[in-house]
C-alpha positions in Angstrom: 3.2 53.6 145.3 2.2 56.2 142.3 0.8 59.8 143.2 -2.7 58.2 141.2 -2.8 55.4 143.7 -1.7 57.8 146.9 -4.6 60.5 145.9 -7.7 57.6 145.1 -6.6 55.8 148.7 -7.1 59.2 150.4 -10.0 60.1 148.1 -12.0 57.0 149.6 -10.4 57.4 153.1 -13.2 59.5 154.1 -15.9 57.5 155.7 -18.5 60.0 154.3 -17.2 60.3 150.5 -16.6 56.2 150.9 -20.8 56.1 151.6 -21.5 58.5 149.2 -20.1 56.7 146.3 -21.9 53.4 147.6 -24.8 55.5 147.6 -24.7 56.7 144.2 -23.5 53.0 143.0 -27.1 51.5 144.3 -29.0 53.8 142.2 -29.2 57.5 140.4 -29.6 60.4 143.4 -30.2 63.5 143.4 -28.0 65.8 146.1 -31.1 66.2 148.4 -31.4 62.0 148.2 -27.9 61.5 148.8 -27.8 63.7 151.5 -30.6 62.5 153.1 -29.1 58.5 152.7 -26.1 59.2 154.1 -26.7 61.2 157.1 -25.5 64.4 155.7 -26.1 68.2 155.3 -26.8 69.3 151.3 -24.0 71.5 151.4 -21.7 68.3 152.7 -23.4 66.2 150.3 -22.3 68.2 147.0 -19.0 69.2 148.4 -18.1 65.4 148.8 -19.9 65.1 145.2 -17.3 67.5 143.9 -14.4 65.2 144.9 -15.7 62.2 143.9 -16.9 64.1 140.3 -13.1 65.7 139.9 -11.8 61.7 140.3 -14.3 60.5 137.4 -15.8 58.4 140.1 -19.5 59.6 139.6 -21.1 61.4 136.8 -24.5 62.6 136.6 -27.0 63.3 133.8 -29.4 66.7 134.1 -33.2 65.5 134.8 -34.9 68.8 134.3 -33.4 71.2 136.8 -32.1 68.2 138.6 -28.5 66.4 138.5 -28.9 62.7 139.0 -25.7 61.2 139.7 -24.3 57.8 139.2 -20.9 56.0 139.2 -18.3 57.0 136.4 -16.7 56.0 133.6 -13.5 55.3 136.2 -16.3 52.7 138.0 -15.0 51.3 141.1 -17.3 48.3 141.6 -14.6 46.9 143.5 -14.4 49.5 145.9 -18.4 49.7 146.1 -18.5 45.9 147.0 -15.9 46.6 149.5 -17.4 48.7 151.7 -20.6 47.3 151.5 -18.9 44.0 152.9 -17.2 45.6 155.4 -20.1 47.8 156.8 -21.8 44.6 157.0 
C-alpha cells in the first residue's frame, strides 16, 4: 500500500475528523458551526480543520471575517457517502 494511501486511511480514521469532513460536505460552515454539529470544542474543531485542509480535503472561502469551509478540490464524495451509510 503507498505512503498517500497509508496517511488518507489514518487521516479519516479519526471518528471526529471522519464527521467533520461529512459536516463540511452537507454544506459551507463556519468553525463555530462545525463545532457546534459535531459535538466539539472550537479549538478541536479548527485543529481537526487543519488536517483535513493540509490533505486538500476541505477548502474554505473568506466571508467577511469569517472562513466558510467546504470540501476540496481532492473531493472525497465517496468517503462522505460512506460514512453517512455507515452511521446510519
Amino acid at each position: 500500500m503507498s505512503d498517500d494511501i497509508l496517511a488518507l486511511a489514518q487521516l479519516l480514521g479519526c471518528p471526529t475528523r471522519l464527521a467533520t469532513l461529512r459536516a463540511v460536505g452537507e454544506g459551507g460552515l463556519d468553525v463555530s458551526e462545525l463545532a457546534a454539529r459535531v459535538g466539539v470544542t472550537i479549538g478541536t474543531a479548527s485543529y481537526h480543520l487543519g488536517k483535513l485542509l493540509e490533505a486538500g480535503l476541505v477548502e474554505f472561502q473568506r466571508r467577511g471575517r469569517r472562513r466558510v469551509y467546504g470540501l476540496g478540490r481532492r473531493r472525497l464524495y465517496f468517503a462522505v457517502d460512506e460514512a453517512r451509510q455507515q452511521s446510519a
